[in-house]
N, CA and C atoms as a LAMMPS dump frame, in Angstrom:
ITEM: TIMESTEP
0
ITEM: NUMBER OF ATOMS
159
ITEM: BOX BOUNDS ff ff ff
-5.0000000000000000e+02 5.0000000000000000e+02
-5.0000000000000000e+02 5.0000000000000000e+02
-5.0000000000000000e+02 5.0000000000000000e+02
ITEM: ATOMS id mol type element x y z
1 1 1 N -47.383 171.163 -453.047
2 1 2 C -47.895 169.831 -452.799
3 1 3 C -49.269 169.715 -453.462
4 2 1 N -49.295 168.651 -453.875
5 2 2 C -50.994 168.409 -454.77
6 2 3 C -52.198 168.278 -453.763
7 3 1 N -52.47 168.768 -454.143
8 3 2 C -53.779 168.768 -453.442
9 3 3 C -54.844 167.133 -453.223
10 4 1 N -54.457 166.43 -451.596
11 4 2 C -55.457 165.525 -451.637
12 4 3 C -57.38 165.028 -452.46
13 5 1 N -56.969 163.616 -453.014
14 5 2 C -58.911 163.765 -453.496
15 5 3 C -59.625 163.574 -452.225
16 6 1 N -60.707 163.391 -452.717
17 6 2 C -61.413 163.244 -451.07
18 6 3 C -61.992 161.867 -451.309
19 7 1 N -61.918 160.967 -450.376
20 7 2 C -62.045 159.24 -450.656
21 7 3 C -63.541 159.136 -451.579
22 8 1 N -64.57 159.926 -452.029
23 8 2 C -65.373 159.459 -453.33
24 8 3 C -65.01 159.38 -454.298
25 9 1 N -64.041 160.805 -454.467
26 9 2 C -63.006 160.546 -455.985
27 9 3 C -62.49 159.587 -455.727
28 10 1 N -61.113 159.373 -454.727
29 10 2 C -60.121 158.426 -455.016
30 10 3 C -61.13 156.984 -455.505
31 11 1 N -62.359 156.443 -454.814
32 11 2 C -63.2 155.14 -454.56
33 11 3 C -63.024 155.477 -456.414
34 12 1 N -63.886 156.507 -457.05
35 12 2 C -64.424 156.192 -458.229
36 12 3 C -63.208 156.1 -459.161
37 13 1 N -61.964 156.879 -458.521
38 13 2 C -60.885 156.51 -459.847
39 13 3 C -59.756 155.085 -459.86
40 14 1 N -60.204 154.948 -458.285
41 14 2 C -59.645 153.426 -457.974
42 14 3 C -60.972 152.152 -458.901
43 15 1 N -62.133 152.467 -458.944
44 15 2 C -63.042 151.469 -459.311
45 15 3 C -62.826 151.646 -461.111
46 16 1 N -62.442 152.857 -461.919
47 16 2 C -62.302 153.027 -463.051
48 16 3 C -61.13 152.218 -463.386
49 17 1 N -59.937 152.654 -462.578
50 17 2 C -58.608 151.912 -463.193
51 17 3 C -58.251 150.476 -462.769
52 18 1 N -59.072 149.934 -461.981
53 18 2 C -58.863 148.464 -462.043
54 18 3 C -60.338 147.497 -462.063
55 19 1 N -61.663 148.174 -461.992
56 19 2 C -62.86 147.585 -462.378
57 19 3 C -63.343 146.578 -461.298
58 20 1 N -62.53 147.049 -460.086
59 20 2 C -63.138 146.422 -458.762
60 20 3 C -64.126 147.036 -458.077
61 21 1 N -64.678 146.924 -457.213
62 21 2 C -65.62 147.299 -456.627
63 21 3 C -64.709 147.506 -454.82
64 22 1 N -64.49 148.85 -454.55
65 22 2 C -63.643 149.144 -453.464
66 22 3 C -64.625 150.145 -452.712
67 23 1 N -63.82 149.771 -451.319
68 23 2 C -64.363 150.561 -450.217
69 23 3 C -62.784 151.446 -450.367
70 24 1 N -63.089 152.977 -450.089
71 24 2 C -61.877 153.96 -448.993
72 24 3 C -61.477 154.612 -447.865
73 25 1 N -61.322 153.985 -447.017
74 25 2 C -61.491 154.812 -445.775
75 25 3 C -59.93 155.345 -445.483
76 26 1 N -59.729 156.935 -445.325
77 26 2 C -58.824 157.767 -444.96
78 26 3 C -58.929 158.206 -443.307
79 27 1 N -57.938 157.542 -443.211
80 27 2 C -57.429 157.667 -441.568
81 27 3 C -56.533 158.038 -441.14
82 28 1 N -56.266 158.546 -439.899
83 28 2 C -55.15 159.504 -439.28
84 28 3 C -54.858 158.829 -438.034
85 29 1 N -53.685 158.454 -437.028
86 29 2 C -53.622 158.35 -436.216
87 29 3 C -53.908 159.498 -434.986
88 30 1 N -54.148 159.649 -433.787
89 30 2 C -54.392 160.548 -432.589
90 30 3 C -53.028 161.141 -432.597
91 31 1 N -52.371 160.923 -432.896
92 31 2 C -51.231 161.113 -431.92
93 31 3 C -49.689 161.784 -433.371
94 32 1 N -50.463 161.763 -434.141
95 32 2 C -49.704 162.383 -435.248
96 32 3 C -48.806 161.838 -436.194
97 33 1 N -48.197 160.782 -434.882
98 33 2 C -46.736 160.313 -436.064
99 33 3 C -46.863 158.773 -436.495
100 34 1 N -46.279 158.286 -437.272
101 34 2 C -46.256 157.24 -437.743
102 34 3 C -47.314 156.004 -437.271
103 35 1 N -47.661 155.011 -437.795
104 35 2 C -48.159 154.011 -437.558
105 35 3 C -47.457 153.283 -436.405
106 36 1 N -47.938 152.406 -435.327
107 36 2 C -47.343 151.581 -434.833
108 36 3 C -48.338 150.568 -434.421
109 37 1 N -48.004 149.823 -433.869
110 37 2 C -48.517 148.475 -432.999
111 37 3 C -49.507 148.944 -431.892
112 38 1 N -51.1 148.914 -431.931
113 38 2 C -51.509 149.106 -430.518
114 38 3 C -52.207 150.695 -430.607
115 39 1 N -51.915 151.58 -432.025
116 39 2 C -52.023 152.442 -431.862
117 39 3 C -53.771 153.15 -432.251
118 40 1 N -54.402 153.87 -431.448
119 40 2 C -55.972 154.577 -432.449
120 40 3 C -56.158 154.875 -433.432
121 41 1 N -56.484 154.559 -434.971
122 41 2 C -56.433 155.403 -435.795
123 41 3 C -58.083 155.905 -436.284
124 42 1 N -58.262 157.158 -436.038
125 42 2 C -59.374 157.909 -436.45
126 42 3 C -59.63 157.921 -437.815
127 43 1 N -61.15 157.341 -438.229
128 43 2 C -61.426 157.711 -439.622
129 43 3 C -61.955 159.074 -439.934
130 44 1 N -61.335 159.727 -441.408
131 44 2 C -61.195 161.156 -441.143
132 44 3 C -62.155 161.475 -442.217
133 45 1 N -62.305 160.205 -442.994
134 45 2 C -63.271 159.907 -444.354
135 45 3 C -63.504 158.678 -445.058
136 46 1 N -64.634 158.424 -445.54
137 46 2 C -64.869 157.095 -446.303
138 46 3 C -65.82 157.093 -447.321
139 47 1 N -65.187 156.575 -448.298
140 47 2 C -66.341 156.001 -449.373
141 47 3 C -67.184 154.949 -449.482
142 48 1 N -67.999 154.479 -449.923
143 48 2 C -68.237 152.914 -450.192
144 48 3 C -68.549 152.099 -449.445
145 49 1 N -68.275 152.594 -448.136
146 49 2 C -69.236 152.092 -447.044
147 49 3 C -69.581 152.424 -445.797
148 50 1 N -70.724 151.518 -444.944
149 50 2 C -71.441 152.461 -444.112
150 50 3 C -70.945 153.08 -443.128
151 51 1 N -71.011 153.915 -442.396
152 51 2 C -70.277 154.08 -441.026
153 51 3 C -70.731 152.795 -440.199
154 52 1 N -69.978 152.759 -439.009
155 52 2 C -70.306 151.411 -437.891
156 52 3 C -70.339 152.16 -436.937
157 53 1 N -71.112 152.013 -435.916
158 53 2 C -71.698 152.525 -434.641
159 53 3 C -71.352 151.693 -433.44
């Protein structure tokens, strides 16, 4: 399996190949499995912008 970037790369190769100006935030749910309705999802990393408190 390839090895994940870490959301500064992905931000700078997402801002190279389409010349937008992007935020990345990589998130995980608590609870492991799939997305649903209602559910926590923990940010695990971010580029591009600030944390919120």
């Amino acid at each position: 399996m390839p090895r994940a970037l870490p959301p500064r790369a992905l931000r700078d190769a997402l801002i190279t190949y389409t010349g937008a100006e992007v935020a990345v935030v990589i998130a995980d749910s608590s609870d492991g499995r799939a997305d649903r309705r209602g559910v926590t999802l923990i940010s695990i990393g971010a580029a591009g912008r600030a944390p919120s408190g």
